[in-house]
C-alpha positions in Angstrom: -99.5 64.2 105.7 -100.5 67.6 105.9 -103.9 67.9 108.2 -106.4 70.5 107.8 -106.0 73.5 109.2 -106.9 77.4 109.7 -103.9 80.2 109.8 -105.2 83.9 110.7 -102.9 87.1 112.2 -100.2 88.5 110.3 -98.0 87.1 107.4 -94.5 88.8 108.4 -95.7 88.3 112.3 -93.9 85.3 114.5 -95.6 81.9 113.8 -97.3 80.1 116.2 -98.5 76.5 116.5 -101.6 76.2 118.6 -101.6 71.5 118.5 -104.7 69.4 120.7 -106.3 67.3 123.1 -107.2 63.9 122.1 -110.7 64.5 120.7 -110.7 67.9 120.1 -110.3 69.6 116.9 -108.6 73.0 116.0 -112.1 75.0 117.8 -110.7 74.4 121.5 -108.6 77.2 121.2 -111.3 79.3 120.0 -110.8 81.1 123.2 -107.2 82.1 122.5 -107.4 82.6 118.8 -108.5 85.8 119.1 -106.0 87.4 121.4 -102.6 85.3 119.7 -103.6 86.3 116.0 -103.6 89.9 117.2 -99.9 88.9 117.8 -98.7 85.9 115.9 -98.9 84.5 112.9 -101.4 81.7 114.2 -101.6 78.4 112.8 -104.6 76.3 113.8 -105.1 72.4 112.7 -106.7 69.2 113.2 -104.5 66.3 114.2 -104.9 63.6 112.6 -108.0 61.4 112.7 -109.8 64.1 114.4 -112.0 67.1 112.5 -111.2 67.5 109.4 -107.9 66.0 108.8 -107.2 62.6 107.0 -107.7 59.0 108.8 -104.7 57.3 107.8 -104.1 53.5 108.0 -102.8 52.9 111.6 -100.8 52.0 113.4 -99.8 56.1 114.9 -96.7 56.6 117.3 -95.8 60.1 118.7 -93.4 60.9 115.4 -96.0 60.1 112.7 -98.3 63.0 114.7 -95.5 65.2 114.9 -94.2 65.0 111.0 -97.9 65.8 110.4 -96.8 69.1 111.9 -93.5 69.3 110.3 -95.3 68.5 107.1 -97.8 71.5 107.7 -94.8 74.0 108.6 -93.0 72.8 105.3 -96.8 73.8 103.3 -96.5 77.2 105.0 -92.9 77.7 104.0 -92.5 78.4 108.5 -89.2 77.3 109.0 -89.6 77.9 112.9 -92.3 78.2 115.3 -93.6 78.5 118.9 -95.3 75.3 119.9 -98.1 75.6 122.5 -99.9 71.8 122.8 -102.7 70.6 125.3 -102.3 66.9 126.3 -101.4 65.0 123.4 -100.5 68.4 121.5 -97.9 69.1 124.6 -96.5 66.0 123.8 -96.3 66.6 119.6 -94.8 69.7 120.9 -91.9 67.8 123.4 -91.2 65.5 120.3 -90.6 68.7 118.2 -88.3 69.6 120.8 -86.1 66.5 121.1 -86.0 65.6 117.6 -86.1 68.8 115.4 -85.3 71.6 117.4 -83.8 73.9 114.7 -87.9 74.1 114.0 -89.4 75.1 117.7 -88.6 78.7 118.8 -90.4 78.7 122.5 -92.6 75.4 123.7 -95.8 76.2 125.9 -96.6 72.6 127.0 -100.3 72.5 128.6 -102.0 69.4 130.8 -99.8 67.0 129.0 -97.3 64.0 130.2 -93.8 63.0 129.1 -95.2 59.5 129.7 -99.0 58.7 130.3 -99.8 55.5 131.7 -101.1 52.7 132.4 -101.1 51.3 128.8 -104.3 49.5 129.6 -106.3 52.7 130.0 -105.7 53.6 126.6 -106.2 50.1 124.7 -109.1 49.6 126.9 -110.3 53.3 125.8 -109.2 52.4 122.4 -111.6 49.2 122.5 -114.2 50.9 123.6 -114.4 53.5 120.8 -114.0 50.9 117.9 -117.1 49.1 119.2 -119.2 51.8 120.5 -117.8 55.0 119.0 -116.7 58.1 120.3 -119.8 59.2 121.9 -119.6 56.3 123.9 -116.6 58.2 125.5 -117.7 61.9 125.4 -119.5 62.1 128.8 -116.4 61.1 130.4 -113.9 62.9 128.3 -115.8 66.2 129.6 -115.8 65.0 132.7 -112.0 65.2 132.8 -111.9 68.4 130.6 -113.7 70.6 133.3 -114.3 70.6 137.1 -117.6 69.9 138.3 -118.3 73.3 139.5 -117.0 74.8 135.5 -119.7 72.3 134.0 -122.3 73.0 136.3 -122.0 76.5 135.7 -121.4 76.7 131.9 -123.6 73.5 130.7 -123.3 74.8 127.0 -119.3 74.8 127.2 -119.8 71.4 128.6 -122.3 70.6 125.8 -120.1 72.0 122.9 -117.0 70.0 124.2 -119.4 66.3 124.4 -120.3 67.0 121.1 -117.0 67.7 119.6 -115.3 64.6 121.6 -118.8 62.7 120.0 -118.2 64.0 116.5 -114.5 62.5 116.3 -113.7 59.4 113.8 -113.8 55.9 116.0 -110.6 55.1 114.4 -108.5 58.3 114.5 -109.6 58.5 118.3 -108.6 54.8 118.3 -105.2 55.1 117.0 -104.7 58.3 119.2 -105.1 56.6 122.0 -102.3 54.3 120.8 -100.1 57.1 120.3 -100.3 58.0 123.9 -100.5 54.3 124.8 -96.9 53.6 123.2 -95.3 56.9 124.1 -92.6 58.0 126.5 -90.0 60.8 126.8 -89.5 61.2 129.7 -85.5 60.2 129.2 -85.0 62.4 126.7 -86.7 65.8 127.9 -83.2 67.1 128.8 -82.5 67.4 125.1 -84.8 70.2 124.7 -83.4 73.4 124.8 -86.3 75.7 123.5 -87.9 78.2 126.4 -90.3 76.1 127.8 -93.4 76.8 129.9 -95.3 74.5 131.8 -99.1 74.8 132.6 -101.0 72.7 134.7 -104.3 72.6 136.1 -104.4 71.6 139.8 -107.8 69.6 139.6 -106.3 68.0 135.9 -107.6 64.0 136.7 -106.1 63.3 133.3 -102.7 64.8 133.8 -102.4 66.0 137.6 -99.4 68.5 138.3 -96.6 66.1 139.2 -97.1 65.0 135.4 -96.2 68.4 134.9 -93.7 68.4 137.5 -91.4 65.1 135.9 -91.7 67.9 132.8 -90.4 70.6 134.5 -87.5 68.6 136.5 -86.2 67.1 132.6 -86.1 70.3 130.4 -83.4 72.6 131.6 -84.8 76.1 132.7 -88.4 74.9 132.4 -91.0 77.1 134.2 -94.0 75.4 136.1 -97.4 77.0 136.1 -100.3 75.8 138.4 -104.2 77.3 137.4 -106.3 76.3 140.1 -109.3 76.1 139.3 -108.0 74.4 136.4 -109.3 70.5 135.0 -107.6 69.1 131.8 -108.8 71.6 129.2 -107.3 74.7 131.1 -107.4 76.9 128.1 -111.5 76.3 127.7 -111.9 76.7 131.6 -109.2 80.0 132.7 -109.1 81.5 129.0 -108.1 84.5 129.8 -105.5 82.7 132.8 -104.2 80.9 130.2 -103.9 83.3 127.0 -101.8 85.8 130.0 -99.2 82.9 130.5 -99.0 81.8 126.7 -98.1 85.7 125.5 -96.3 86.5 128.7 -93.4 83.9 128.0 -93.6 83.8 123.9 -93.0 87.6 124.5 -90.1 87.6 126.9 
């Protein structure tokens, strides 16, 4: 499937794959997109069942999210890219990784988890959205996407993020949540042998740092970074923090 998607910067420039949260579409890195396509050749998409990008028939598992992304590199003739994921894009990233690394150049793996449990958060979550909908969820999604003192300061950040969360398909959110339900790589994170950067934020309630810490100790030469202030959306909360970190090691 190839899922919708937005590329700006430079034809002959290096590619980079900018991959999401669970209930965000391609606009959360509308903070970075600026700054990277001054640099990169940056690719932007939807994953699927979120924005813009197809539904399909469930049920998802981590591969089926990352061919999309294969699939999309294919339509852009890229045969290699940098990789920088949030959340469930860090882990589409880490599946790149470990099963087609003669695709990912350098991996920037955001707020994410090489396994994300209990399972039971994410069927119940999953339940929840099929008979309520997302916006039934959004309130709560924010409140793990920024700190208490970012929303309280920035209500309309806050706002846009509830509405985008709110604006998602029921099912694609659904069968996301699966996807992170079912996952787990943590065993085979020493495969990867891309450059790999670590970002975490230290008040992150979805994926604390010593998610980002399991990361770290299983892919060899992996670099931990801790943003504190920081909640699960660290690139919407330190943008400029975060856009500093992501050129700083695709440039090295």
């Amino acid at each position: 499937m190839i899922p919708h998607h937005v590329v700006t910067g430079r034809e002959d420039a290096p590619a980079l794959v900018l991959s999401n949260s669970l209930g965000a579409t391609l606009a959360m890195w509308d903070p970075q997109a600026e700054a990277l396509a001054g640099r990169f050749r940056l690719v932007r998409y939807d994953t699927r069942g979120h924005g813009e990008s197809a539904v399909p028939p469930g049920p998802y598992d981590i591969a089926d999210v990352a061919q999309d992304l294969l699939d999309l590199l294919d339509h852009l003739g890229i045969e290699r890219a940098h990789v920088a994921g949030l959340s469930l894009g860090g882990m589409t990233g880490m599946w790149l990784g470990i099963h087609a690394p003669e695709r990912l150049d350098r991996l920037v793996a955001l707020c994410t988890s090489g396994k994300l449990g209990p399972p039971e958060t994410w069927s119940e979550r999953a339940r929840t959205v099929r008979a309520e909908g997302t916006a039934a969820v959004a309130e709560a999604g924010v409140g793990r996407w920024l700190t208490e003192r970012f929303r309280a300061e920035h209500p309309d950040t806050a706002e846009w993020l509830r509405a985008m969360i709110a604006a998602q398909p029921d099912e694609g959110y659904a069968e996301c949540c699966g996807v992170i339900e079912r996952m787990d790589q943590l065993a085979e994170l020493p495969s990867i042998k891309a450059a790999t950067l670590v970002i975490a934020g230290a008040q992150d309630p979805a994926t604390p740092p010593e998610h980002a810490e399991r990361i770290v100790a299983g892919i060899p030469d992996a670099r931990l970074e801790v943003l504190d202030p920081a909640a699960h959306l660290a690139n919407v909360e330190r943008p400029e923090a975060v856009t500093r970190l992501i050129l700083e090691h695709l440039e090295a």
